[in-house]
C-alpha positions as CSV (number, residue, x, y, z in Angstrom):
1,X,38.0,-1.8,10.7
2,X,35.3,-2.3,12.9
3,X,33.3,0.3,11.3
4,X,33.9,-0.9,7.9
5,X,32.5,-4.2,8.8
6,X,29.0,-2.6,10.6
7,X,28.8,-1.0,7.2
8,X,29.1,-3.9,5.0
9,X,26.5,-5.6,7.3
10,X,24.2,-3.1,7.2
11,X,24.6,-2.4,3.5
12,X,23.9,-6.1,2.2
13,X,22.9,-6.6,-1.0
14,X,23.3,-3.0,-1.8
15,X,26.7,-2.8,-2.3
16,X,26.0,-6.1,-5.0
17,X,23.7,-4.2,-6.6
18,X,26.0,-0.9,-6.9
19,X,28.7,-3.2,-8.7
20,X,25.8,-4.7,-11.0
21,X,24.6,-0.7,-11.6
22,X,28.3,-0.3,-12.1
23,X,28.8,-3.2,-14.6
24,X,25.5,-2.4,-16.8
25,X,26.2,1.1,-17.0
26,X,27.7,1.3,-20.0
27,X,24.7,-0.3,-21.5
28,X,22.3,2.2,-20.5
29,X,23.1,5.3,-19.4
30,X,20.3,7.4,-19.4
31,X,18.3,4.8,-17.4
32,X,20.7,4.4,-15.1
33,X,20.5,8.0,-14.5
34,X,16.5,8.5,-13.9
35,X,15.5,5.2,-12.7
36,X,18.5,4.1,-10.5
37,X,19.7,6.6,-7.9
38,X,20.8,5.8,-4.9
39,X,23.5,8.3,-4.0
40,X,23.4,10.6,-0.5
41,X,22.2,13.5,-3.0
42,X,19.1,11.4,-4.1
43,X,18.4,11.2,-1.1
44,X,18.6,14.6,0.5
45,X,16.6,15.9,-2.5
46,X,13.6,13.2,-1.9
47,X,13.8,14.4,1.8
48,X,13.6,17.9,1.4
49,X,10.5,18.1,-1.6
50,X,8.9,15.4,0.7
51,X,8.9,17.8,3.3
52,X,8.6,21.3,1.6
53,X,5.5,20.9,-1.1
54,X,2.6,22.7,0.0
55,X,3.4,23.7,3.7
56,X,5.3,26.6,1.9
57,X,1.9,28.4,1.3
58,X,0.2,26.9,4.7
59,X,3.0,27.9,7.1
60,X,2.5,31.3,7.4
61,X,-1.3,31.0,8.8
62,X,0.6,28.1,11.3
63,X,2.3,30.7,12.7
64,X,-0.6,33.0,13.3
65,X,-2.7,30.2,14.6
66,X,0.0,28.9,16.9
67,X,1.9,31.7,17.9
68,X,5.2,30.1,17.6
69,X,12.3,14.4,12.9
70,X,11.9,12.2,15.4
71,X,10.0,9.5,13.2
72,X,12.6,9.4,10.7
73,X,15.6,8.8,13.1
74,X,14.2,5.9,15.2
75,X,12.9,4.5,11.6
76,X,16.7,4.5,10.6
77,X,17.6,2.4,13.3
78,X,15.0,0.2,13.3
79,X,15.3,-0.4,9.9
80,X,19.1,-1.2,10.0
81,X,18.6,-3.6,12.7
82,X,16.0,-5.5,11.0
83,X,17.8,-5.6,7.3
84,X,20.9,-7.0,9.1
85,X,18.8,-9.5,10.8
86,X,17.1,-10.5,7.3
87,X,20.8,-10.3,5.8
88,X,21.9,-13.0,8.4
89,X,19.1,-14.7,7.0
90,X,20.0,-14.4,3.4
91,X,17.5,-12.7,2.1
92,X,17.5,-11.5,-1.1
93,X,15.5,-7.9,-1.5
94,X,16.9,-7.2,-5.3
95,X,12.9,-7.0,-6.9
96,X,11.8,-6.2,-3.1
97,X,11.1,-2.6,-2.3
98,X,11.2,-2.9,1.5
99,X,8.6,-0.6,3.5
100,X,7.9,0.9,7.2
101,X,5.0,-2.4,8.0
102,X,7.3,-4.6,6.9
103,X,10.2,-3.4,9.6
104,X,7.7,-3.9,12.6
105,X,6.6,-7.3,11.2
106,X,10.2,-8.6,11.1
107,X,11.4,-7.0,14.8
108,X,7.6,-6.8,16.7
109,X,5.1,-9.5,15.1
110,X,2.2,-9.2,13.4
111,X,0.3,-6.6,15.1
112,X,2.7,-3.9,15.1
113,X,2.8,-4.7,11.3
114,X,-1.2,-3.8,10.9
115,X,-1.1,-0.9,13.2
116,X,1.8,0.3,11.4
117,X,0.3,-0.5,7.9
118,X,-3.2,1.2,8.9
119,X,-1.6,4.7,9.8
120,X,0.9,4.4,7.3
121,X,-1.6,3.7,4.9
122,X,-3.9,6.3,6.3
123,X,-1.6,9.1,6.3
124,X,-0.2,8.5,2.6
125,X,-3.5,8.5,1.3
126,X,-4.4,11.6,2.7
127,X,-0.7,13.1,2.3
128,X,-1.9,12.4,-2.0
129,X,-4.7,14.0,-1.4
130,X,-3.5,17.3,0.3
131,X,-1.4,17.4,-3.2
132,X,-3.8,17.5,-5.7
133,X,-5.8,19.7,-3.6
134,X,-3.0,22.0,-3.3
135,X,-2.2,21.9,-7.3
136,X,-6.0,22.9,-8.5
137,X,-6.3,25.6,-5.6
138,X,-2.7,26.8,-6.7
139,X,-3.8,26.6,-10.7
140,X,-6.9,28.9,-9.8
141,X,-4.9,31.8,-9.1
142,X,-3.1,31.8,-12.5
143,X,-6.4,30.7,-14.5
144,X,-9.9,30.9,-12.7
145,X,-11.9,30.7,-15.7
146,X,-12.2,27.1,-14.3
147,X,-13.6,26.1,-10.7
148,X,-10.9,24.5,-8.2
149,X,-13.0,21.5,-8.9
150,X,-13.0,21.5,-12.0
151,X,-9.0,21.2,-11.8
152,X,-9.1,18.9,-9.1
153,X,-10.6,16.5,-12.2
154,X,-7.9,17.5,-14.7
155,X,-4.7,17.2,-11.9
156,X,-6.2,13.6,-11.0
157,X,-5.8,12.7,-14.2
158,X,-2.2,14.0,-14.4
159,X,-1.2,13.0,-11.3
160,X,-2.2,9.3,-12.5
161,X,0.4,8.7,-14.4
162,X,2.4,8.0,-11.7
163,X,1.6,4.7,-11.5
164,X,4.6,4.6,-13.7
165,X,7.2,5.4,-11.3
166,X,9.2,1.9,-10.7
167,X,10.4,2.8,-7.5
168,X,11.8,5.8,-5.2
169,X,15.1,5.8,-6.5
170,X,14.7,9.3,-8.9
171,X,16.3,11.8,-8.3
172,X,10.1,37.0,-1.0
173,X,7.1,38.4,-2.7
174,X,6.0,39.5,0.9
175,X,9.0,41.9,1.7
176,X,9.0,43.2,-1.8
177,X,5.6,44.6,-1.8
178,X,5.7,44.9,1.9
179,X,2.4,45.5,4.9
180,X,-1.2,45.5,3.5
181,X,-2.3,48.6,4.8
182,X,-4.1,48.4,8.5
183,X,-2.6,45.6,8.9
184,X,-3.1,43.5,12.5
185,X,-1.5,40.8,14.3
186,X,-3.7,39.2,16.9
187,X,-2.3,35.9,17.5
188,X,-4.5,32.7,18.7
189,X,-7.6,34.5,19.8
190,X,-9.5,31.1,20.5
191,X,-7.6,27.1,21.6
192,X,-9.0,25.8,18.5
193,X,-6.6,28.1,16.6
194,X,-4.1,27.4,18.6
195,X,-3.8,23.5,18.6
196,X,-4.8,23.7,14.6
197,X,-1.4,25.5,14.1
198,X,0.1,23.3,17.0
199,X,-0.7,20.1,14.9
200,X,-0.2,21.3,11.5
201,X,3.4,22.1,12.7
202,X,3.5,18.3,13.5
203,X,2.9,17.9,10.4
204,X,5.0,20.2,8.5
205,X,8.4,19.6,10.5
206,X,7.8,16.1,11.5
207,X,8.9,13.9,8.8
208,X,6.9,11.7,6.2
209,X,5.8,8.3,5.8
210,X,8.7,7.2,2.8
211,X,11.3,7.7,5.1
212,X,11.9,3.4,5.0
213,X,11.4,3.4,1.0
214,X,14.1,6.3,0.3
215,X,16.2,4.6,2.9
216,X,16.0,1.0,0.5
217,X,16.7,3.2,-2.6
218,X,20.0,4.3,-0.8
219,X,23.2,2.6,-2.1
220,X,24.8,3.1,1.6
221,X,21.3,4.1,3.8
222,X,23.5,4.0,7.3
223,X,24.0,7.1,5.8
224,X,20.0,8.5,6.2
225,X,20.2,10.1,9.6
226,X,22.7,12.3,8.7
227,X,21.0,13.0,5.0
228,X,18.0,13.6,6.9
229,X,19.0,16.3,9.2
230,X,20.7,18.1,6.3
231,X,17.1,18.0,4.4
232,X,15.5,19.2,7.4
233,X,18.0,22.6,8.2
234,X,17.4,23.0,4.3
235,X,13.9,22.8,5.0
236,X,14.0,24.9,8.0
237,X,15.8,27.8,6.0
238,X,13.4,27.9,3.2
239,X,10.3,27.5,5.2
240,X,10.3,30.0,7.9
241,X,11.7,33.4,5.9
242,X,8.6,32.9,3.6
243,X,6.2,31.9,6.4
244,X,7.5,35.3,8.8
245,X,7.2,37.5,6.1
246,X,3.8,36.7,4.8
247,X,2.6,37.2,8.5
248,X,4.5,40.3,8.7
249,X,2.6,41.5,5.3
250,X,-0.5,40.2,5.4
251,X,-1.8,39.6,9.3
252,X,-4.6,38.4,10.4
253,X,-6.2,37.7,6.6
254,X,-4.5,35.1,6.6
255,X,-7.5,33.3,8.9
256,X,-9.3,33.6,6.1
257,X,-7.0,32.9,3.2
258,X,-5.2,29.2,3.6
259,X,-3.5,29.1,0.5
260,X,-0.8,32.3,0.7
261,X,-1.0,32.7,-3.1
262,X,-4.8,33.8,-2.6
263,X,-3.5,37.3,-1.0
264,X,-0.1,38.1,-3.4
265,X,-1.0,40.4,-6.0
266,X,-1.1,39.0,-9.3
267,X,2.0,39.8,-11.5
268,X,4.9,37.1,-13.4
269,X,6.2,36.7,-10.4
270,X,3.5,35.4,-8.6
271,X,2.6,32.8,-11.5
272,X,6.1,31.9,-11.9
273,X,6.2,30.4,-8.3
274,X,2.9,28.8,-8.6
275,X,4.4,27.4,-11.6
276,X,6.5,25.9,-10.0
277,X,4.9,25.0,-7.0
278,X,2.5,22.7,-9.2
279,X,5.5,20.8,-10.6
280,X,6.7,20.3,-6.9
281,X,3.3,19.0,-6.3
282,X,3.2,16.8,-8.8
283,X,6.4,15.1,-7.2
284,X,5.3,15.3,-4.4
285,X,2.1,13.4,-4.9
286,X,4.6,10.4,-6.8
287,X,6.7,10.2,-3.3
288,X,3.3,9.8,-0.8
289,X,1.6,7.4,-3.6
290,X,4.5,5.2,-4.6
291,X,4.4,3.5,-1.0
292,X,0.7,3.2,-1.4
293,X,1.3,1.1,-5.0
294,X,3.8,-0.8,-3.6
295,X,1.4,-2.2,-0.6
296,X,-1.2,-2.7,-3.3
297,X,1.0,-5.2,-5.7
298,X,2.3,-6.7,-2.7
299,X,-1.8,-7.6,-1.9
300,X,-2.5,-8.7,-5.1
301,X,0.6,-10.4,-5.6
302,X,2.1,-8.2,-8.9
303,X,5.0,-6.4,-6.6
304,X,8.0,-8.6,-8.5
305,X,6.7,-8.4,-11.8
306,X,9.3,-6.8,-13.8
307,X,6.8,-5.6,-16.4
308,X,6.1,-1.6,-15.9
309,X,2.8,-1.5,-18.2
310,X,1.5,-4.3,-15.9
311,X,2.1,-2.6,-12.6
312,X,1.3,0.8,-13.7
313,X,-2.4,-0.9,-14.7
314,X,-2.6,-3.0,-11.3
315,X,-1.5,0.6,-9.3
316,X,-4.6,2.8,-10.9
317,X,-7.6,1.4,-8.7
318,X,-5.1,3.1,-5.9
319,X,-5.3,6.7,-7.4
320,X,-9.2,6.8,-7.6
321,X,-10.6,7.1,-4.1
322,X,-7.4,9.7,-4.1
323,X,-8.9,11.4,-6.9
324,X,-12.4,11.2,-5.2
325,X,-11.4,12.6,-1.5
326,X,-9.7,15.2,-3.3
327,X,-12.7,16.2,-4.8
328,X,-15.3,15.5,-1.8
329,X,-13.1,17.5,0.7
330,X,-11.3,20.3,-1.0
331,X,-10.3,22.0,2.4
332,X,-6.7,23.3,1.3
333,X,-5.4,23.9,5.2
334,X,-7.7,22.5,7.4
335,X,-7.5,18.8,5.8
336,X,-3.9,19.5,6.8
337,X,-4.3,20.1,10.4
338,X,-6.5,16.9,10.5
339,X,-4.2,14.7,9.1
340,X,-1.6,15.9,11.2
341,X,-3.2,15.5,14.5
342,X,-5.1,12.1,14.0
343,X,-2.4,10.2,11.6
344,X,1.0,12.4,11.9
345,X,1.1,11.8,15.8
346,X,0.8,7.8,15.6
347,X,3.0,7.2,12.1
348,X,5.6,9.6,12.9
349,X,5.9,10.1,16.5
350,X,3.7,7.1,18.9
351,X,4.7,4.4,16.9
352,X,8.1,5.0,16.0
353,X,8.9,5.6,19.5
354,X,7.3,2.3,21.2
355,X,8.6,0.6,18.2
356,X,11.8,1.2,19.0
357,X,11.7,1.2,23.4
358,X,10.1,-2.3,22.8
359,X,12.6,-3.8,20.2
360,X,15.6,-3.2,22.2
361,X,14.1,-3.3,25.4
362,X,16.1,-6.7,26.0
363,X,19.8,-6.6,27.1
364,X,20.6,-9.1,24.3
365,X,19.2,-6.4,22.0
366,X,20.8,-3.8,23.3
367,X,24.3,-5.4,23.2
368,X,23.7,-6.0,19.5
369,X,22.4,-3.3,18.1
370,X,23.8,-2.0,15.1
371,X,23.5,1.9,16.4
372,X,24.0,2.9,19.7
373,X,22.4,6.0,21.1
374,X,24.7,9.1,21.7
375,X,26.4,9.6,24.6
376,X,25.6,13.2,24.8
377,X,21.8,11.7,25.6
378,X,23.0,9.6,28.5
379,X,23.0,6.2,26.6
380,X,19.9,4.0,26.7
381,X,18.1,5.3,29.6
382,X,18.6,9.1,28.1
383,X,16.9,8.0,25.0
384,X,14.0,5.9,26.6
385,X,13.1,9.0,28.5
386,X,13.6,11.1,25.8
387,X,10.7,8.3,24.0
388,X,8.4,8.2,26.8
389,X,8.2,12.3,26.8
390,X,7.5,12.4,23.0
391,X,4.6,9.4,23.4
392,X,3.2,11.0,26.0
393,X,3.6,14.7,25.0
394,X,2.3,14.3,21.3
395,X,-0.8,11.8,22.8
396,X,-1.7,14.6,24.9
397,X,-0.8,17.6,23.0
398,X,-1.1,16.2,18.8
399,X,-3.7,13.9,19.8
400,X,-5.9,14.8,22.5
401,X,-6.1,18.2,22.1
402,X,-4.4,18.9,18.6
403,X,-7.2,16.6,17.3
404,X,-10.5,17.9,19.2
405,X,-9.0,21.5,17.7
406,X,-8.1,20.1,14.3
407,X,-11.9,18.1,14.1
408,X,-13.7,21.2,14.8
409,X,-11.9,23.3,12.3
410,X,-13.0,20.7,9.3
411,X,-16.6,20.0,10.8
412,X,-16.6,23.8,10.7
413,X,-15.8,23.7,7.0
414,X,-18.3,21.5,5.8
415,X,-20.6,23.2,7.9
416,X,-19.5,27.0,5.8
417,X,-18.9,25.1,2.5
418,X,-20.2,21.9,2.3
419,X,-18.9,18.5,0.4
420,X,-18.0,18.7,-3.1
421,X,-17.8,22.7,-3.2
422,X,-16.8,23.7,-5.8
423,X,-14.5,26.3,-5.3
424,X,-13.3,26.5,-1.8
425,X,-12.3,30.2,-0.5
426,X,-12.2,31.5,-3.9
427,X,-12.3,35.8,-4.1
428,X,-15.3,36.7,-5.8
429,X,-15.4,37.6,-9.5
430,X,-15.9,41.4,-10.3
């Protein structure tokens, strides 16, 4: 009983707005269908393509470089505890998408809300950026009659029609052709490589920055955490077979070759996947810059208009510098590291963290929280030490050093290639 009450508190106004989904079905089936998901399944499947995208072909040359969901947990709790505090408050969220800033404004002030909104902001603008790099360097190797930057124009183009999306509530070629012959495996030869790899596994296995909009699109979201470590096993088993292998096949060119696709031999296959990889992509690039819209209607005041056309015009000044980063730094990989390092470690791992050792730091907090921490953790004081490790371990590690390595690596690419090249590591033509 007790239970069932913790979930109708922490549920609010979404179990109102299942029965009106319920009610209005009949009416409109086949918009109920793609605009208004909000099932457990939704939500694994916008977890795992959040996470998967392009670190499929960037994961093998991690493990090289390295030689070897934290965000997204805390960010459950938090958010649970602050929706039933705005639920005892009555408010009404039903034309309200509700986002990561807007948890730390409601539990920690005002300034936790702009550092929150800055990285947040930082690292989903870059996270649409590593997309539609990743589609015209993927395209190239089906069609390279046309430069990567000359693609880079025709995928900004595509990928700005999402500015139609309403909300998040949508639903081994390696082994087969086996070793390249004289094959090596040298590991990390230098620390930059290493901490590059380091912080671009940050990155891959981390988490992402929707993890609060995906939880508002749930119909029952005190279900995320357990969604969320589904999508990350699923993740996990997709991810590392494909990254071992290509290591096992290809070596040490992989230094050289970022994008994995650049050293399969072309064949059906082959084209298939990057096929389908660019309709991943495409996704993709909807989950990281639906947030992004949503902050920019909420600045210029358009969020609650109910008029699509009208938001999908006020969202397209947010898709141009996207298109124009994309173009200036076309570092498939390396922008990767970067990102991680500098914006992965504060928006998924630092922030998170405090967030949550400050908010119930309080007794009274603690005695009425909505979610206690396991006992298999050693209650509280297990999980503020487990915090203070991961601050401190990803400052130092992701940070400190992850960012030195990961800076280095791009300076070193503009430095070899330049801004606005035109077609980053491409093969040359015979």
């Amino acid at each position: 009983m007790a239970s069932e009450k913790v979930e109708t508190i922490v549920a609010g106004n979404y179990i109102e707005m299942e029965r009106e989904g319920e009610e209005t079905s009949s009416k409109s089936k086949i918009s109920r269908y793609f605009w208004h998901g909000g099932s457990v399944y939704d939500a694994w499947f916008s977890c795992a393509s959040n996470q998967v995208a392009q670190v499929l072909l960037t994961l093998a040359i991690l493990i090289l470089s390295a030689g070897d969901g934290l965000r997204s947990a805390f960010s459950a709790v938090l958010w649970a505890d602050g929706e039933t505090r705005k639920e005892r408050e009555k408010v009404d969220f039903r034309n309200h998408v509700i986002q990561w800033f807007e948890v730390l404004d409601g539990l920690l002030g005002k300034h936790w809300r702009n550092i929150g909104l800055f990285f947040n902001c930082t690292f989903l603008l870059f996270g649409s950026v590593i997309q539609l790099i990743a589609c015209a360097s993927n395209i190239y190797y089906i069609n390279d009659n046309l430069d990567k930057r000359t693609w880079t124009y025709i995928f900004g183009a595509c990928c700005a029609t999402t500015v139609f999306i309403p909300s998040s509530t949508t639903t081994g070629s390696a082994l087969l052709n086996g070793q390249v012959e004289g094959v090596k495996h040298s590991g990390p030869a230098k620390m930059v490589l290493y901490f590059t790899g380091a912080t671009n596994i940050l990155y891959t296995f981390g988490g992402h920055a929707v993890t609060v909009e995906i939880m508002h699109a749930m119909w029952k979201p005190q279900k995320f955490k357990l969604v969320y470590l589904f999508a990350t096993l699923y993740v996990l088993t997709l991810t590392l077979p494909s990254a071992a292998s290509m290591y096992w096949a290809f070596g040490d060119m992989l230094l050289n070759h970022s994008n994995a696709f650049a050293l399969l031999p072309k064949s059906g296959f082959r084209d298939t996947a990057v096929i389908l990889m660019l309709i991943h992509q495409f996704i993709t690039f909807g989950f990281a810059c639906t947030p992004l819209y949503f902050v920019w209607e909420k600045v210029i005041g358009m969020h609650e208009t109910k008029s699509i056309v009208k938001r999908a015009i006020a969202r397209l000044p947010v898709v141009i510098p996207i298109w124009f980063l994309a173009i200036v730094f076309p570092f498939f990989g390396p922008i990767n590291s970067t990102v991680g390092s500098l914006l992965v470690s504060f928006t998924v791992y630092i922030i998170p963290s405090l967030a949550h050792m400050i908010t119930f730091a309080p007794a009274s907090a603690r005695e009425n929280a909505v979610e206690r921490p396991p006992t298999f953790l050693g209650g509280w004081a297990g999980l503020y030490s487990v915090n203070c490790f991961v601050v401190v371990w990803v400052f130092v590690v992701g940070f400190g050093f992850g960012g030195w390595a990961s800076m280095v690596n791009f300076i070193r690419q503009v430095d070899t290639f330049g801004l606005f090249t035109k077609c980053y590591q491409c093969p040359p033509k015979h």
